[in-house]
C-alpha distance (Angstrom), angle and dihedral (degrees) to the residues before:
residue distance angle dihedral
X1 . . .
X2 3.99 . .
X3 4.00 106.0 .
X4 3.96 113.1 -163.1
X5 3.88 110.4 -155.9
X6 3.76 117.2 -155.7
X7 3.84 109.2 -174.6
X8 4.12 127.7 -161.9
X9 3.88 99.5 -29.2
X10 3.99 89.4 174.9
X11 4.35 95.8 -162.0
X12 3.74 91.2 -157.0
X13 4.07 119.0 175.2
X14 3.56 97.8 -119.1
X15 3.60 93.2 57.2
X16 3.67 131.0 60.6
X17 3.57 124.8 -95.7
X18 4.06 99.2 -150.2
X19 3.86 93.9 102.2
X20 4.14 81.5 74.0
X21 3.85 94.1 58.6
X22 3.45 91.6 52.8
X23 3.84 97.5 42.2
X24 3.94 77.7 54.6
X25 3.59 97.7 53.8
X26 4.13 94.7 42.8
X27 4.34 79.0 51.3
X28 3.82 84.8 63.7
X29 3.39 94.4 47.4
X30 3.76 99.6 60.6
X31 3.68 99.7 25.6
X32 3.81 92.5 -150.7
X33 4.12 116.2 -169.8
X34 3.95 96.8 -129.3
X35 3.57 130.4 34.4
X36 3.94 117.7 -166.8
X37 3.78 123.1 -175.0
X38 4.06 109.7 -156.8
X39 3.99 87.2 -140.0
X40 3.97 126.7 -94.8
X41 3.59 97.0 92.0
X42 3.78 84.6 139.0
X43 3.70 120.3 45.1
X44 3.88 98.0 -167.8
X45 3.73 102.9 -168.8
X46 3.72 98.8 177.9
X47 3.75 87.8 69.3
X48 3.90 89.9 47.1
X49 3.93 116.1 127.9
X50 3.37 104.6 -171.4
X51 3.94 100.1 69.5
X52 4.10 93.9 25.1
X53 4.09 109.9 149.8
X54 3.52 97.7 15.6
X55 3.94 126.9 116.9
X56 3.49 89.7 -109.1
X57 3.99 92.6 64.5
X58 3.56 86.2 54.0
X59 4.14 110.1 122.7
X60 4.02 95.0 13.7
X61 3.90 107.7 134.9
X62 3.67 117.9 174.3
X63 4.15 97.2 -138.8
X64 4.14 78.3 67.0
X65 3.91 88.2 53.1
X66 4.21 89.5 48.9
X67 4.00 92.8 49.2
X68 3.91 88.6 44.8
X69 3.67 92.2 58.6
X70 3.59 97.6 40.5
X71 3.80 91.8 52.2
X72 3.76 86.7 46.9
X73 3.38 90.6 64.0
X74 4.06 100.9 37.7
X75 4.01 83.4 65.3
X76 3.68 100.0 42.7
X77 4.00 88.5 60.7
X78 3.94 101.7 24.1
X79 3.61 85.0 104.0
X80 3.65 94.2 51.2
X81 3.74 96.6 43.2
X82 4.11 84.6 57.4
X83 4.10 95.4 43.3
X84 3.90 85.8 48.6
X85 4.02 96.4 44.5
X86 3.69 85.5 48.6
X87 4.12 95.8 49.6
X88 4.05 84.4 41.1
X89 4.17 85.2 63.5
X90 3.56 95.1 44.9
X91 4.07 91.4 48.1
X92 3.77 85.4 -123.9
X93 4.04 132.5 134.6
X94 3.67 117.5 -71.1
X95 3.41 128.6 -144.1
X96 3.69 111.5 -105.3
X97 4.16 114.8 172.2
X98 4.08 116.4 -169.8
X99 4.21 94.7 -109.9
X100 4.29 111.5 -147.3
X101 4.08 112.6 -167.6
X102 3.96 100.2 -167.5
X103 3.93 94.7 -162.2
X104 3.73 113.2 -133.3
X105 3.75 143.9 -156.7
X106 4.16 92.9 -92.5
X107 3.69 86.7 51.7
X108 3.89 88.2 49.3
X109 4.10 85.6 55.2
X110 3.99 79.1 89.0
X111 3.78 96.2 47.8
X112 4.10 89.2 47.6
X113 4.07 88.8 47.8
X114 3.63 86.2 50.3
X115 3.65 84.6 51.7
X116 3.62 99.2 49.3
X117 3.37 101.2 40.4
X118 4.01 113.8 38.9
X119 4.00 89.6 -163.3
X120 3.64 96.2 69.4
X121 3.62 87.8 56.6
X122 4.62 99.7 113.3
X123 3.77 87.4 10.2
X124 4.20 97.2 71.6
X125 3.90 126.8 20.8
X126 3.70 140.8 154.4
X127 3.48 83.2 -101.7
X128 3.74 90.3 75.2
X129 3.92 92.3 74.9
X130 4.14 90.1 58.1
X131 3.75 87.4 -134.5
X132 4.31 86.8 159.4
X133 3.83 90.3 36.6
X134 4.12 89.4 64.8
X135 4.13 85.0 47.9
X136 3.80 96.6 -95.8
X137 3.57 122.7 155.4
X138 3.87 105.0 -143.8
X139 3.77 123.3 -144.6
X140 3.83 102.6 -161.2
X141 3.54 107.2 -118.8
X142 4.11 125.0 -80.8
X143 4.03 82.5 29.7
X144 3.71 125.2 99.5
X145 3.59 134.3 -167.9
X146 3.97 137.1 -139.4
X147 4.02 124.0 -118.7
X148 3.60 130.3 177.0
X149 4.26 81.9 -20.5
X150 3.54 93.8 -48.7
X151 4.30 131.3 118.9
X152 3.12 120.4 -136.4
X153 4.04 130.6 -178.7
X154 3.93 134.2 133.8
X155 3.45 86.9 -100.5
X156 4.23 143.5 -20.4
X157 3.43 135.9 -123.8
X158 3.60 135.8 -146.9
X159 3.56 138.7 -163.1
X160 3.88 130.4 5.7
X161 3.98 88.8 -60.6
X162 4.00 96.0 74.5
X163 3.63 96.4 -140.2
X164 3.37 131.8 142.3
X165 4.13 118.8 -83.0
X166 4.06 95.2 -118.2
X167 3.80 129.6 166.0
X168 4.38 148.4 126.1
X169 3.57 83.3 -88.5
X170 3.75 103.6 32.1
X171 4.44 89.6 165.6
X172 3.50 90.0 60.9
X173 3.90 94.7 46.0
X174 3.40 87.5 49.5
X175 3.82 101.2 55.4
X176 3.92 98.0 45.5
X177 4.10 94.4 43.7
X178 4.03 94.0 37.9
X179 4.29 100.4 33.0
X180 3.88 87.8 -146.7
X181 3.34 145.0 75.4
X182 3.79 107.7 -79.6
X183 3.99 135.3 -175.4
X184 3.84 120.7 -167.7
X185 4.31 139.0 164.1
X186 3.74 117.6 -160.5
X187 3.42 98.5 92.4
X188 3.63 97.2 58.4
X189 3.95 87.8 -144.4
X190 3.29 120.0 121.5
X191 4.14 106.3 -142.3
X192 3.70 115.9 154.1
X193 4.16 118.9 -172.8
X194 4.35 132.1 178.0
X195 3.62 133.4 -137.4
X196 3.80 145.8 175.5
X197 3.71 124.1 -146.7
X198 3.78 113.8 -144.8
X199 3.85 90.6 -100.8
X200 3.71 90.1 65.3
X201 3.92 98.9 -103.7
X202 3.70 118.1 139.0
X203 4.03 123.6 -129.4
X204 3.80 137.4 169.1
X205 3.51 133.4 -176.2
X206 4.01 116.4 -140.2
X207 4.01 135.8 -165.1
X208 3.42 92.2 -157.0
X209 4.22 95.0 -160.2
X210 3.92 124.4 -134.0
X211 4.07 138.1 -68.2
X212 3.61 90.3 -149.4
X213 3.69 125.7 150.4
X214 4.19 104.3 -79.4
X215 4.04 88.4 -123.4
X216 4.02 98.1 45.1
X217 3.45 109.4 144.7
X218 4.10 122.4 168.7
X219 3.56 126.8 166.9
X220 3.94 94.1 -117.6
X221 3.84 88.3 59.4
X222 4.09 107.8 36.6
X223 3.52 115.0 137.9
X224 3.74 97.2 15.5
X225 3.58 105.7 68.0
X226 3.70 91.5 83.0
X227 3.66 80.7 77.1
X228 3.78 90.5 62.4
X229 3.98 125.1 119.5
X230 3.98 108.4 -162.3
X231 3.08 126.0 179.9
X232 4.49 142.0 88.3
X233 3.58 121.6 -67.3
X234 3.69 126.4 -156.9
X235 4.19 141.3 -166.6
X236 3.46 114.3 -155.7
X237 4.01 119.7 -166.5
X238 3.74 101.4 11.1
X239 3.49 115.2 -167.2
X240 3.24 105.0 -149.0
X241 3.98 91.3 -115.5
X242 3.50 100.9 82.6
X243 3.73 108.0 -78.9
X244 3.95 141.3 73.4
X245 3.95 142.9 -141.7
X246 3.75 96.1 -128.3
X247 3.83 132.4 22.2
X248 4.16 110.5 -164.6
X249 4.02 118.4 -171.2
X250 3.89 107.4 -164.4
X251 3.87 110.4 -167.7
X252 3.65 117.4 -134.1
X253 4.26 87.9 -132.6
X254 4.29 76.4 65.2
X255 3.56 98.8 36.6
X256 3.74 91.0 54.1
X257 3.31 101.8 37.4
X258 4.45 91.4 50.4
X259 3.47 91.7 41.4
X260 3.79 116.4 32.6
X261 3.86 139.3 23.1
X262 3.55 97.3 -139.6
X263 3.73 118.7 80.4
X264 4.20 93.6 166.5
C-alpha cells in the first residue's frame, strides 16, 4: 500500500485555494490506496476565539468559511472526477482511493460554538463542510484511527491533563509516550523519529507539518509560522505492521511549482 498524507491545509477565504488543484493533480500521479487528511482542512476564522472583537475579526462570516472548504475540496479531486468520468465511458476500472478526514481542533470551532451558544445548535454542524459527501471517512476529532499498523489523529494526548503531545522533537515524543508508530498535524512541524521494539519491529512517530497556503498569516500563529514545514508526505510499501520501505516529503514550493502555475 502507498499512503498519501495531507496535513492541516487550512482553505481559508482570504487565501487562494490553487494549492488544492495541484495537490489533486500530484494525487493522480501516484495513485496511492489511502488518503488521510490530519484535520484542518477548513480554517473557519469567523468562529475563531482567540482574536474575537478585535479589528482584525472585522468582515469574517462563517458561510465564506463553508464555501472555502467546499471549493477546497472540488479542486483537490477535479482531476479525479475527470479520470473517473472518462474510465466510466470506456466501461473500465475507476480509481477509487480509501479517503481518512482526521477531524481537528478548527473543525471543532463549530462543536465549541455549538457549545457556547445553544441557538446555533440545527442551524451550524460539521456537516456543513460535506466532509462524507466528498467520500471521507470522518474520525471525530481527538480520536485517531489505525492503518496498515499505523495511528493516526490530528493530534495525541498524554497524561490525565488531555493536552496535546507537543515538543522540538515531537516524533520522538510520540514513540516513547504512544509505543507505536504514530502520525499527527497540528503542529505544523514536520519532525520525523525511528524506533525498534524489543521483538525486532520497526516504528516511528511523524509530525507530518502543514499544506497551508505559503502566505497564511493569523493572529494566533504570528511570528511562528516561519517555523512551518508544508508540504505532502507519503509511505510507500506499508507493511501492515506499522512501518514502510520508503518515506517521500514533497514540498508544497515543488508541488506548486510541477503542478500548477499559480503560486497566489
Amino acid at each position: 500500500m502507498k499512503l498519501m498524507i495531507i496535513p492541516d491545509p487550512h482553505a481559508h477565504p482570504d487565501y487562494n485555494n490553487e494549492r488544492f488543484r495541484a495537490a489533486g493533480r500530484l494525487l493522480m500521479e501516484e495513485q496511492p490506496e489511502c488518503v488521510v487528511c490530519l484535520g484542518d482542512l477548513a480554517d473557519l476564522p469567523s468562529l475563531s476565539s482567540y482574536d474575537r472583537g478585535t479589528k482584525g475579526f472585522e468582515g469574517r462570516r462563517y458561510k465564506k468559511d463553508v464555501e472555502a472548504t467546499i471549493n477546497a475540496q472540488e479542486l483537490l479531486f477535479e482531476e479525479m472526477n475527470k479520470y473517473n468520468a472518462r474510465k466510466r465511458r470506456n466501461g473500465k476500472k475507476q480509481y477509487r482511493p480509501r479517503l481518512v478526514m482526521c477531524v481537528g481542533n478548527h473543525e471543532d470551532r463549530i462543536t465549541r460554538a455549538i457549545n457556547s451558544q445553544a441557538e446555533l445548535d440545527g442551524t451550524i454542524g460539521i456537516s456543513d463542510l460535506q466532509y462524507e459527501g466528498f467520500g471521507w471517512e470522518v474520525v471525530p476529532f481527538k480520536q485517531c484511527i489505525t492503518i496498515e499498523g499505523i495511528t493516526f489523529s490530528h493530534y495525541f494526548t498524554a497524561g490525565i491533563s488531555g493536552r496535546p503531545i507537543s515538543s522540538i522533537h515531537i516524533g520522538h515524543t510520540l514513540i516513547t509516550k504512544l509505543h507505536c508508530s504514530a502520525v499527527q498535524g497540528h503542529s505544523h512541524l514536520y519532525n520525523h523519529a525511528e524506533h525498534t521494539r524489543p521483538d525486532g519491529q520497526k516504528i516511528f512517530g511523524l509530525s507530518a507539518g502543514c499544506f497551508s497556503h505559503p502566505e497564511y498569516s493569523e493572529s494566533w500563529c504570528r511570528d511562528t509560522e516561519h517555523q512551518w514545514w508544508r508540504g505532502i508526505v507519503f509511505l510507500e510499501e506499508l507493511d501492515g505492521e506499522g512501518y514502510y520501505d520508503g518515506v517521500k516529503t514533497i514540498t508544497l514550493r515543488k508541488i506548486m511549482r510541477d503542478f500548477s502555475s499559480d503560486v497566489s
